[in-house]
C-alpha positions as CSV (number, residue, x, y, z in Angstrom):
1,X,40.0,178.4,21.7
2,X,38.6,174.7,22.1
3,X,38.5,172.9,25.4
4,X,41.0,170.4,26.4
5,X,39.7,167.0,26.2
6,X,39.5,164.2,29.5
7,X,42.6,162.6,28.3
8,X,44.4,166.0,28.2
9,X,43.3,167.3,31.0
10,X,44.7,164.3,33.3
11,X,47.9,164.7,31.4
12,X,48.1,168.2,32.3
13,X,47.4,167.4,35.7
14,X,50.1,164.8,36.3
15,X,52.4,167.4,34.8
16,X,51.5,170.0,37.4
17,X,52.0,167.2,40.1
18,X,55.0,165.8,38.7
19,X,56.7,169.8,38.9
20,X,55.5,170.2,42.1
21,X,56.9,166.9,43.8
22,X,60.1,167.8,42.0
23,X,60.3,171.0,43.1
24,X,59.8,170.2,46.8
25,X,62.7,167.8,46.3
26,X,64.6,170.5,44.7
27,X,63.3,173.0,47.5
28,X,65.0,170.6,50.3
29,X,68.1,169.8,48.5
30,X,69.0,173.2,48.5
31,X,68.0,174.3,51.8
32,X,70.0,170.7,53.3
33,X,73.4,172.0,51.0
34,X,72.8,175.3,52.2
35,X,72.8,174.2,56.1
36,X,76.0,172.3,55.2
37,X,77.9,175.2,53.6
38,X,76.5,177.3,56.2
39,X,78.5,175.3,59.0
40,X,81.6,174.9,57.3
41,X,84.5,177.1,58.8
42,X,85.6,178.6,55.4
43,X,82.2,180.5,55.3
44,X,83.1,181.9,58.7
45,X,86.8,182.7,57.5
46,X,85.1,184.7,54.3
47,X,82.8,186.2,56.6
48,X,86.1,187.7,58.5
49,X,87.1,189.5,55.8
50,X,83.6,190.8,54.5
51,X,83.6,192.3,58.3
52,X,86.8,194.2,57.4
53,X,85.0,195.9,54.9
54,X,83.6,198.3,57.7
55,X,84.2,199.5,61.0
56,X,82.6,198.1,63.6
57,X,80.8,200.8,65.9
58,X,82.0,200.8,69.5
59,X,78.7,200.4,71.8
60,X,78.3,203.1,74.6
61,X,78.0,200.1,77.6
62,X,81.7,197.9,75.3
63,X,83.2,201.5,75.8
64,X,82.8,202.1,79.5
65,X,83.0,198.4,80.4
66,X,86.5,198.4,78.4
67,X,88.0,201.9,80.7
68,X,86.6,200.0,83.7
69,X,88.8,196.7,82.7
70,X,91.7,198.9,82.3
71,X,91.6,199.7,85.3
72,X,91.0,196.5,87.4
73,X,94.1,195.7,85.4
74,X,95.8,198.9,86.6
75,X,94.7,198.3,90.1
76,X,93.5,194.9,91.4
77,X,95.0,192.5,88.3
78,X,97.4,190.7,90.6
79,X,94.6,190.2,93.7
80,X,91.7,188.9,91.2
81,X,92.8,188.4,88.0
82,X,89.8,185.8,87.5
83,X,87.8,187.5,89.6
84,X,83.8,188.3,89.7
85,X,84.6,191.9,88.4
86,X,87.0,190.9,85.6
87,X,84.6,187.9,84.1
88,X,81.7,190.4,83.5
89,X,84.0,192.4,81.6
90,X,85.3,189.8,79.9
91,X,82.2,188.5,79.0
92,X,81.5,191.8,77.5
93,X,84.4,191.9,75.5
94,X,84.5,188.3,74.2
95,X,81.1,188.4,73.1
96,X,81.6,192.2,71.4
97,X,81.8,192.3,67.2
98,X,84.5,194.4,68.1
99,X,87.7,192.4,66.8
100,X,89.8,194.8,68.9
101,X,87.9,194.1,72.1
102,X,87.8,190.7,71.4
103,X,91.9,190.4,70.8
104,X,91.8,192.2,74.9
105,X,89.5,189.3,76.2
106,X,91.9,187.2,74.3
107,X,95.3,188.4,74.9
108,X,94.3,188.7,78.6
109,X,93.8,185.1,79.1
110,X,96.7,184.5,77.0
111,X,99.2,186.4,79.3
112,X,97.6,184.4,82.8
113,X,97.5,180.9,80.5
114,X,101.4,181.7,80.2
115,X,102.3,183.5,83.6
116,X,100.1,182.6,86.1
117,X,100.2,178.9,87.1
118,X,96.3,179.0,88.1
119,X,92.9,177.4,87.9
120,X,90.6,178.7,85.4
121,X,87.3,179.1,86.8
122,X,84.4,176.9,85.3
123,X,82.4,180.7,84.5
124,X,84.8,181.6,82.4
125,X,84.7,178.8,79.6
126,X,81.6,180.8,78.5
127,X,83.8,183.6,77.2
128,X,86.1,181.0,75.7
129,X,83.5,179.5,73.6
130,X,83.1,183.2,72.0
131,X,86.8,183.4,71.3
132,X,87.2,180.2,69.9
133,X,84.3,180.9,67.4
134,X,85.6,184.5,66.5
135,X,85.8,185.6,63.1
136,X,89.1,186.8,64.1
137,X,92.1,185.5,63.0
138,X,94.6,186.8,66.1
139,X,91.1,186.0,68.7
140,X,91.5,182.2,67.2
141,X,94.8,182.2,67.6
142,X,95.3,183.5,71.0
143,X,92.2,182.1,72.2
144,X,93.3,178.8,71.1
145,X,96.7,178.9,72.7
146,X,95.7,179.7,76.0
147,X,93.1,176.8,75.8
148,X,95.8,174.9,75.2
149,X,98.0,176.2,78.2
150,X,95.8,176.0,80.9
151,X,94.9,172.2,79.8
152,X,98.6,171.2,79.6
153,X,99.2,172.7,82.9
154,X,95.8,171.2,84.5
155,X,94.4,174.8,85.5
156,X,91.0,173.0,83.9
157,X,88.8,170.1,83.9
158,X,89.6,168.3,80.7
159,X,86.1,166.7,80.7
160,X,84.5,170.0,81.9
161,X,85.6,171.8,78.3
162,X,83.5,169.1,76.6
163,X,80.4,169.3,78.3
164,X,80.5,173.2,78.3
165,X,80.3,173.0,74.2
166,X,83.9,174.2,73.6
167,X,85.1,170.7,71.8
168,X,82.0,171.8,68.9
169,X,84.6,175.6,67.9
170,X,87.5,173.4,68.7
171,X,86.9,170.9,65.7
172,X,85.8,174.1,63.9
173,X,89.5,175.0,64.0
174,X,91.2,172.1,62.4
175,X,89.5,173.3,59.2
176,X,91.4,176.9,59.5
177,X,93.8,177.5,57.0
178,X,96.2,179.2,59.4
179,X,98.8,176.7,60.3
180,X,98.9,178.1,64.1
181,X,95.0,177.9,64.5
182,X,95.8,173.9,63.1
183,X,99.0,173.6,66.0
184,X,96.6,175.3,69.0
185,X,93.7,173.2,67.8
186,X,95.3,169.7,67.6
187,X,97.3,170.3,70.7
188,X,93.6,170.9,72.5
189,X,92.7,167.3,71.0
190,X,95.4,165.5,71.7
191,X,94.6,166.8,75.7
192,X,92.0,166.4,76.3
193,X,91.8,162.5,74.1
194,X,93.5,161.4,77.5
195,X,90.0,160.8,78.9
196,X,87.4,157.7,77.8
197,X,84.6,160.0,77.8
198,X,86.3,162.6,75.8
199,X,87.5,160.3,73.4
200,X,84.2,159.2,72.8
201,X,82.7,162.6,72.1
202,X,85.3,163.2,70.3
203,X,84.8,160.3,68.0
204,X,81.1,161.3,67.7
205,X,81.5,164.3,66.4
206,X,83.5,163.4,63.9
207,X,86.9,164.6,64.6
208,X,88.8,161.6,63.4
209,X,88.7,162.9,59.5
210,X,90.0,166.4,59.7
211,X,92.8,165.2,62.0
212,X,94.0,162.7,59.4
213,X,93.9,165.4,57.0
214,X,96.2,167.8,59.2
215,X,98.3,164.2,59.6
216,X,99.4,165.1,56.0
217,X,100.5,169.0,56.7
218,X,103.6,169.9,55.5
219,X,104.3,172.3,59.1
220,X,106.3,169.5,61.4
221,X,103.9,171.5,64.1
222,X,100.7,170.7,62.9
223,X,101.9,167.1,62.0
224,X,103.5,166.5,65.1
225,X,99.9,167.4,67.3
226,X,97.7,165.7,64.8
227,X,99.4,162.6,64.8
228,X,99.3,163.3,68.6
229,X,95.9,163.6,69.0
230,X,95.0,160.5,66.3
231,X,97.9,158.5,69.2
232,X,95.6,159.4,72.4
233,X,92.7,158.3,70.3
234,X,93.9,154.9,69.4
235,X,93.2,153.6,73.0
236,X,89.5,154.0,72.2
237,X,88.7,150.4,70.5
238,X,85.4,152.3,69.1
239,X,88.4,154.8,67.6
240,X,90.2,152.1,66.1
241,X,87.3,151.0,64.6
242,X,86.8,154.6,62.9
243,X,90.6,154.9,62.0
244,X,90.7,151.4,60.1
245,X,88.0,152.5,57.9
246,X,89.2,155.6,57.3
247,X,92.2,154.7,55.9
248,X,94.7,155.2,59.0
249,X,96.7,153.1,58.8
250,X,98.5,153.1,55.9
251,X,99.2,156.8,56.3
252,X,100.5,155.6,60.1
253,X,102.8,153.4,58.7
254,X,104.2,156.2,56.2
255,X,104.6,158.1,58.6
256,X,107.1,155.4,60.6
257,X,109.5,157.1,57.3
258,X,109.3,160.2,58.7
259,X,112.1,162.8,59.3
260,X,110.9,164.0,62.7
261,X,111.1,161.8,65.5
262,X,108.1,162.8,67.2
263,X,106.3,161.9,64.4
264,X,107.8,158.8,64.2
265,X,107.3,158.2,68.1
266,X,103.6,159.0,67.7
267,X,102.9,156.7,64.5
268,X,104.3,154.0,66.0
269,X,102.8,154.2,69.5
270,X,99.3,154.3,67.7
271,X,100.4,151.5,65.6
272,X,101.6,149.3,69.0
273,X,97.9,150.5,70.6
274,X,96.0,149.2,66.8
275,X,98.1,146.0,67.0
276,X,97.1,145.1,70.8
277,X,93.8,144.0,69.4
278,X,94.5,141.0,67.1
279,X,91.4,141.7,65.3
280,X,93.3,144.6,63.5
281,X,96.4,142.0,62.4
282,X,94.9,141.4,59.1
283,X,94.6,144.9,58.2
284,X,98.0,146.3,59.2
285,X,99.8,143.8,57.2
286,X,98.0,142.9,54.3
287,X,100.6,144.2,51.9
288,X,102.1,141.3,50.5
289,X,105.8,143.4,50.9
290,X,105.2,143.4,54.8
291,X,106.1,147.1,54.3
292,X,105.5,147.6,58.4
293,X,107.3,144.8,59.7
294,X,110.2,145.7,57.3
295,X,109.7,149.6,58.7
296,X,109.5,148.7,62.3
297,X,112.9,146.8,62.1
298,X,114.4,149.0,60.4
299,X,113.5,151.9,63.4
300,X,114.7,149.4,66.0
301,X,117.8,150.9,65.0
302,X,117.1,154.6,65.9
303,X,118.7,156.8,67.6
304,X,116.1,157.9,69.6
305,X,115.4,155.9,72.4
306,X,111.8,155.6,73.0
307,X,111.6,155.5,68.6
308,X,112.8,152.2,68.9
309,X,111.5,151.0,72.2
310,X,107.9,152.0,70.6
311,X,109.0,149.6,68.1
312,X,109.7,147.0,70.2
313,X,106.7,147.0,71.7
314,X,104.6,147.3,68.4
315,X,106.4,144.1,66.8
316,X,105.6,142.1,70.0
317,X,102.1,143.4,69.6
318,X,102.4,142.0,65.8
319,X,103.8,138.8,66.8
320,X,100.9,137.2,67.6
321,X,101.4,133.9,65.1
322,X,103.8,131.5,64.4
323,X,104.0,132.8,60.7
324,X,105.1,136.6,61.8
325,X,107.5,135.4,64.1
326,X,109.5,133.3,61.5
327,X,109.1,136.3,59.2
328,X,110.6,138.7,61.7
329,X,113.8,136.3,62.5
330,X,114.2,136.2,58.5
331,X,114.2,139.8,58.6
332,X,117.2,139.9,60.6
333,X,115.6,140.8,63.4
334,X,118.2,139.5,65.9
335,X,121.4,141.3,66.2
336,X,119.5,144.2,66.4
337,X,117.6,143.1,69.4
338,X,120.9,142.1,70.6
339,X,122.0,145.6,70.2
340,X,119.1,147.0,72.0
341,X,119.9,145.0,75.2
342,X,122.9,146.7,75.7
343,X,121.2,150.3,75.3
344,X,121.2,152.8,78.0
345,X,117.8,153.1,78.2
346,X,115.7,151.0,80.8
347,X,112.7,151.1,78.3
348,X,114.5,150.1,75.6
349,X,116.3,147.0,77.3
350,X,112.9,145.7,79.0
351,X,111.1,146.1,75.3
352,X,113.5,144.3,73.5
353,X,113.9,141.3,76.2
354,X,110.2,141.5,75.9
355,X,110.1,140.6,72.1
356,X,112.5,138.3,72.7
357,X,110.8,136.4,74.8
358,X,107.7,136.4,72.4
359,X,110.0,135.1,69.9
360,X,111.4,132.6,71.9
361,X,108.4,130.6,72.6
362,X,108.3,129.7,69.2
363,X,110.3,126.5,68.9
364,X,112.0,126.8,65.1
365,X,113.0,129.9,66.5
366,X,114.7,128.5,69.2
367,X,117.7,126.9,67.0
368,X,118.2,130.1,65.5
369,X,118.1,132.1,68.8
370,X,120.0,130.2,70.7
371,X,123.4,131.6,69.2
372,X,126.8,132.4,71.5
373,X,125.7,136.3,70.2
374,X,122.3,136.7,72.2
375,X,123.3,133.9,74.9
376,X,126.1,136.5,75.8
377,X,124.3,139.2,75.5
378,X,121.7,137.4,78.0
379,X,125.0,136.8,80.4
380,X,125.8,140.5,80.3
381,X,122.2,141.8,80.5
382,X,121.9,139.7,84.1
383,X,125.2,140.7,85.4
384,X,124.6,144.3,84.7
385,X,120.9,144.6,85.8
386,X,120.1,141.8,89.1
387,X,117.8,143.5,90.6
388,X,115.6,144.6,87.6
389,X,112.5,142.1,88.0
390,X,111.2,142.6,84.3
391,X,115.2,141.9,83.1
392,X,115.3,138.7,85.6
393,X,112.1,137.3,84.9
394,X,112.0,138.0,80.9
395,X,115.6,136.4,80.6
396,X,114.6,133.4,82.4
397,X,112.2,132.3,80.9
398,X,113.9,132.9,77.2
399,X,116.7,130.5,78.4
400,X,114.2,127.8,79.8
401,X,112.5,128.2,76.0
402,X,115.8,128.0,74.4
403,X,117.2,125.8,76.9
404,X,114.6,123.1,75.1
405,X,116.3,123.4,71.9
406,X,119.3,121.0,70.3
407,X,122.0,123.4,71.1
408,X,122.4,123.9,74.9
409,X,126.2,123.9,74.8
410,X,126.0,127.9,74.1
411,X,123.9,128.4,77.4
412,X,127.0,126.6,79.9
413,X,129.3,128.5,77.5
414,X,128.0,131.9,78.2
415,X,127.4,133.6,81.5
416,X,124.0,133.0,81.4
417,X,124.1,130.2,84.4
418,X,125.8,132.3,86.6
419,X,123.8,134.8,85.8
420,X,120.8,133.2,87.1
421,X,122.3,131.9,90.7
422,X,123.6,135.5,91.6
423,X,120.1,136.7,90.7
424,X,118.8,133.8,93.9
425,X,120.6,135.8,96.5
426,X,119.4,139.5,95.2
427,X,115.5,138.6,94.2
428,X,113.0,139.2,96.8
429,X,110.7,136.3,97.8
430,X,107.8,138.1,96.9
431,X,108.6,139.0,93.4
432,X,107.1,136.9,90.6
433,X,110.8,136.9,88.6
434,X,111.6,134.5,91.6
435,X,109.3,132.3,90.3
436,X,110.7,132.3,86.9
437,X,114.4,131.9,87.6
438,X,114.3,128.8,90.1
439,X,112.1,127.3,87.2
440,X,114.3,128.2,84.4
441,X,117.7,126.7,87.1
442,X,115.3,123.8,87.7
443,X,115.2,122.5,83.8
444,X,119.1,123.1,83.1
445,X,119.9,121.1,86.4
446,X,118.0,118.2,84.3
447,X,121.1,118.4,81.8
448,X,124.2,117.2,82.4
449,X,126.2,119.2,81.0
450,X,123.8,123.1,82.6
451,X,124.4,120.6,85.8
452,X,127.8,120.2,86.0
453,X,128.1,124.2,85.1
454,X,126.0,125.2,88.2
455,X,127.6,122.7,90.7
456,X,131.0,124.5,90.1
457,X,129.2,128.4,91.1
458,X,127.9,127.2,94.1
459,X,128.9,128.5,97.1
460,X,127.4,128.7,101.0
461,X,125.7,131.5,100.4
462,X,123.7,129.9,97.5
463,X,123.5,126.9,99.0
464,X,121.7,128.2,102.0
465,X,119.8,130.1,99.6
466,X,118.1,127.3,98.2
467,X,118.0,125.6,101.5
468,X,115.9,128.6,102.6
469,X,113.5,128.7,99.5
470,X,112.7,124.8,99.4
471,X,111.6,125.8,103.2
472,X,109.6,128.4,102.6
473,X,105.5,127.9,102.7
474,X,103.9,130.8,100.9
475,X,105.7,130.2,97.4
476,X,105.1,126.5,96.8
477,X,106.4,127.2,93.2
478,X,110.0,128.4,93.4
479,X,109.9,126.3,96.7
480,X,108.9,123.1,94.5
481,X,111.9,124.3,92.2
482,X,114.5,125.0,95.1
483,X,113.9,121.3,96.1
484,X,114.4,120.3,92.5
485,X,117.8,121.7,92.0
486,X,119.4,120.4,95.1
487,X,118.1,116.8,94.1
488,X,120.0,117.1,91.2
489,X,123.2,118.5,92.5
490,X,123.3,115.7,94.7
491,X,124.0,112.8,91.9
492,X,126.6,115.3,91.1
493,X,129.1,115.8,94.0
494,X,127.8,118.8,95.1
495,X,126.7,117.4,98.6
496,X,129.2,116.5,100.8
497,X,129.1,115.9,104.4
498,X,130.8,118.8,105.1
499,X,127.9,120.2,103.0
500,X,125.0,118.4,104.5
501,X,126.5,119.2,107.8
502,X,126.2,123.2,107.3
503,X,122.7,122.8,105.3
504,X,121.1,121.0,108.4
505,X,123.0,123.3,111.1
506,X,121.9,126.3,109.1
507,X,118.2,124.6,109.3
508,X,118.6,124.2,113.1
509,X,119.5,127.7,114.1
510,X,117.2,129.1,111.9
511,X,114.0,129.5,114.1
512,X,112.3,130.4,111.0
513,X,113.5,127.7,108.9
514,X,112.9,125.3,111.3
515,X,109.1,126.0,112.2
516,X,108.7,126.3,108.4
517,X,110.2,122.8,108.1
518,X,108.2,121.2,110.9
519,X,104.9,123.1,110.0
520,X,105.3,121.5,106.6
521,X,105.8,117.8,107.6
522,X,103.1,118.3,109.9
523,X,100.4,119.6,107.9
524,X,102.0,117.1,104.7
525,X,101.9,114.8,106.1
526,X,98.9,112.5,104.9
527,X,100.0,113.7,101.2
528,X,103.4,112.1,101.3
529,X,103.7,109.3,98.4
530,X,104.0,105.4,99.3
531,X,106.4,105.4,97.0
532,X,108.9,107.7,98.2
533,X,108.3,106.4,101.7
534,X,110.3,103.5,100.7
535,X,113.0,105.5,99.7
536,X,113.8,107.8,102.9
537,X,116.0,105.4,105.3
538,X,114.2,104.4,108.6
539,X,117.9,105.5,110.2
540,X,119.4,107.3,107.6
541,X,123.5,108.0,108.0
542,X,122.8,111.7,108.9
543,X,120.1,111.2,110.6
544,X,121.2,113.5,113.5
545,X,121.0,116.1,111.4
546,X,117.1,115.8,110.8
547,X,114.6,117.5,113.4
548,X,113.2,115.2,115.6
549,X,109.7,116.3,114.8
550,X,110.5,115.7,110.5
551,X,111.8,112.3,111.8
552,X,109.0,111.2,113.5
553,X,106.9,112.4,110.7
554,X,108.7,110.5,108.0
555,X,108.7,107.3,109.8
556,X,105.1,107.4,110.4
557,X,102.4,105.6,107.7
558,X,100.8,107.8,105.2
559,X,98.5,107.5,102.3
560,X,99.2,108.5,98.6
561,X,99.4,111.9,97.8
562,X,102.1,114.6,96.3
563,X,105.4,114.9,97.5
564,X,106.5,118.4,99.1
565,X,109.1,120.6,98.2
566,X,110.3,120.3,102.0
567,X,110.4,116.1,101.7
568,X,112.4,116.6,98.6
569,X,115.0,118.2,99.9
570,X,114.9,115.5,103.1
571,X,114.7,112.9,100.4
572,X,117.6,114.4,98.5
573,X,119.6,114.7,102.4
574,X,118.8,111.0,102.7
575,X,119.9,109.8,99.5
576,X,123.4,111.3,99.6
577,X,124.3,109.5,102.7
């Protein structure tokens, strides 16, 4: 045979190179899909049943260490059942290829997980981790309940499991295809997602994905702790992230339609925790069909309390913009927040004022809000529930909003005004509802017709009321207010002598009122206007009512400044005489 010519020979040679850069390639594509499939739980669960195939030889040092855990359960089980003695045997028996010993390490942790409220020492997570990554169908099981058990019941360090290695056999487990192995092994998620750190590892190790699968699961168990653990998740923003582009949350807002209540409870909380970050607005609703606001409406009217409180809260997470407000009152939204306010539920009455109030700040919802059906629901709301802050303050400030509108008939009509001054006499100074109530009195007492309302509920008691809060120094706000209200009442009739004569006397025997008066016009002094200097009398007709030391005050020169709450209710004294 001839020899190969130049040409030839470098053909033949970039063949041979070609072949073996391809089969390097090929080399390390099958070793990198043989490393996946080796880590994928179904290998492990065919591996199971090859292992049934024979029978596993019973070691001479499994044998005696299993008679000598028999009896430490026999004898000292109820003195040490975590003991030294008992986690060397366990050990042993978790770690065995022995299925059977492996169910006894499993069932005994089991049985203290379910009737023995205590800690579970850190050593014995070691043994765990061998459980959890049995072969064994019943170890996984029981293993995985009793996991479970002692996290619910805090017999162990939710962040502890994580950095021993046991979240790693835990994800493992989501892939089972035994619907109790799912249950257990969501349920451990959904615990220990309660902490930051854990959320975080969690998200790391990719746990999000097999999670949304078992979302799907036709056992209500499996769904239920899945949609659990994606709910604890959702208050990681990194989470969110992850869950968005995944595809989240248009199975979250499926699952709003679901039969089980639970499910619907936990798909709407993680909605409401998505929706707190506005960045996510466009997302959720970018069906044209607003399929979630039309869904979260509709569960405002479930029977399940925190179902539609949930949704409360997730609308007013939603209604961030002009546009989805007006699209929530076309909706209909009203009477069944109307509805809501009368609910026996504290959470459900403070979510739906809340939304209320987010819809009221709106102003062309304000025409449409301010009908005799929510202003009487608002009457009723503060005549059952005076003392509730959140109730006080959130209903205030929804008839100040709607108080702005054209129709302000409805508010004298109902028994919202009323409402408002019984509310003076049981709020607490220090509360921050205070605020919002003498500010939401302050602007009806600028309408005549709100004015003429209050002047016919006032009484002593809430005069002195007022008397007390325009005197007070560490709430200039509600003090400012106070001082407001009794300025207008007095164009009105409301302050007779007989009326003056008890404010000032109440003033005067109040050692408190009166240092707060007279520390007031002291320190003020050199901010009292020019222009309402003019106004206050040099001797006015009750001036024997006035302290001597706010009378010498007042008739003394001052520069230009702002005018007091305490000189406004002077001023307002002065006027009426």
């Amino acid at each position: 045979m001839g020899q190969l010519c130049g040409r030839c020979m470098q053909l033949l040679r970039d063949f041979i190179g070609f072949v073996q850069r391809m089969s390097s390639d090929l080399v390390q594509g099958i070793k990198e899909c043989l490393t996946l499939i080796s880590k994928c739980s179904c290998l492990k669960q065919n591996s199971s049943k090859n292992r049934q195939l024979y029978k596993p030889i019973l070691q001479p040092h499994e044998r005696v260490t299993a008679q000598e855990f028999l009896q430490h359960i026999e004898r000292d089980f109820e003195m040490s059942p975590l003991g030294k003695d008992p986690l060397e045997a366990l050990r042993t028996l978790s770690f065995s290829e022995n299925p059977g010993l492996q169910q006894s390490a499993a069932l005994y942790y089991l049985h203290i997980s379910q009737h023995m409220n205590i800690p579970l020492p850190m050593e014995h997570l070691e043994p765990f981790y061998a459980l959890l990554r049995s072969a064994d169908l019943e170890v996984q099981q029981m293993s995985s309940l009793s996991l479970v058990n002692f996290l619910l019941e805090g017999n162990i360090d939710k962040e502890l499991v994580v950095q021993m290695g046991l979240l790693e056999p835990v994800l493992d487990l989501l892939e089972s295809e035994d619907p109790a192995v799912q249950c257990n092994s969501c349920a451990c998620i959904m615990t220990l997602a309660v902490s930051e750190s854990n959320r975080e590892a969690i998200g790391a190790a990719r746990g999000v994905t097999p999670l949304l699968s078992l979302a799907k699961s036709n056992d209500p168990r499996v769904q239920q702790n899945a949609v659990g653990a994606i709910l604890n998740l959702t208050q990681s923003e990194k989470i969110q992230q992850v869950l968005c582009k995944e595809g989240a949350l248009p199975l979250l807002a499926l699952l709003l339609e679901s039969p089980d209540s639970e499910v619907q409870y936990y798909s709407c909380a993680a909605l409401s925790n998505v929706a707190a970050n506005v960045q996510h607005h466009k997302a959720l609703l970018r069906h044209s069909d607003r399929f979630l606001l039309r869904t979260l409406i509709s569960l405002l009217s479930s029977s399940v309390d925190k179902v539609s409180s949930q949704a409360c809260v997730c609308l007013r997470n939603l209604a961030t913009s002009a546009d989805i407000q007006a699209e929530m009152v076309a909706e209909n939204v009203l009477p069944k927040l109307c509805s809501l306010l009368a609910s026996g539920s504290e959470d459900v009455r403070r979510a739906s004022i809340a939304l209320l109030w987010i819809l009221s700040q709106h102003p062309p919802n304000q025409d449409t809000l301010a009908c005799a059906e929510l202003l009487q629901s608002l009457g009723t709301l503060l005549a059952a529930h005076k003392t509730d802050p959140v109730i006080v303050g959130h209903t205030a400030c929804i008839i100040k909003n709607l108080s702005l509108s054209k129709n302000t008939q409805g508010i004298t009509e109902s028994r919202c005004v009323e409402g408002l001054l019984q509310t003076l006499l049981l709020t607490d100074t220090q509360e921050d509802s205070l605020h919002y109530v003498t500010s939401c009195l302050a602007e009806l007492a600028k309408q005549e017709g709100a004015m003429l309302h209050m002047v016919q509920w006032m009484d002593e008691l809430l005069t002195k009321r007022l008397v007390r809060l325009a005197g007070q120094m560490e709430h200039p706000e509600p003090s400012f207010h106070a001082a407001s209200i009794i300025q207008h009442m007095m164009g009105h009739g409301f302050a007779t002598e007989e009326t003056l004569t008890q404010v000032v006397n109440r003033i005067q025997q109040d050692n408190h009122l009166m240092e707060s008066f007279t520390y007031q016009a002291n320190q003020s002094v050199n901010q009292l206007a020019p222009l309402y200097r003019d106004q206050i009398p040099s001797t006015a007709p009750h001036s024997s009512f006035y302290l001597p030391e706010v009378s010498a005050v007042l008739s003394e020169t001052v520069v230009q400044g702002s005018l007091l709450p305490v000189f406004a209710v002077i001023l307002a004294l002065a006027e009426s005489g």
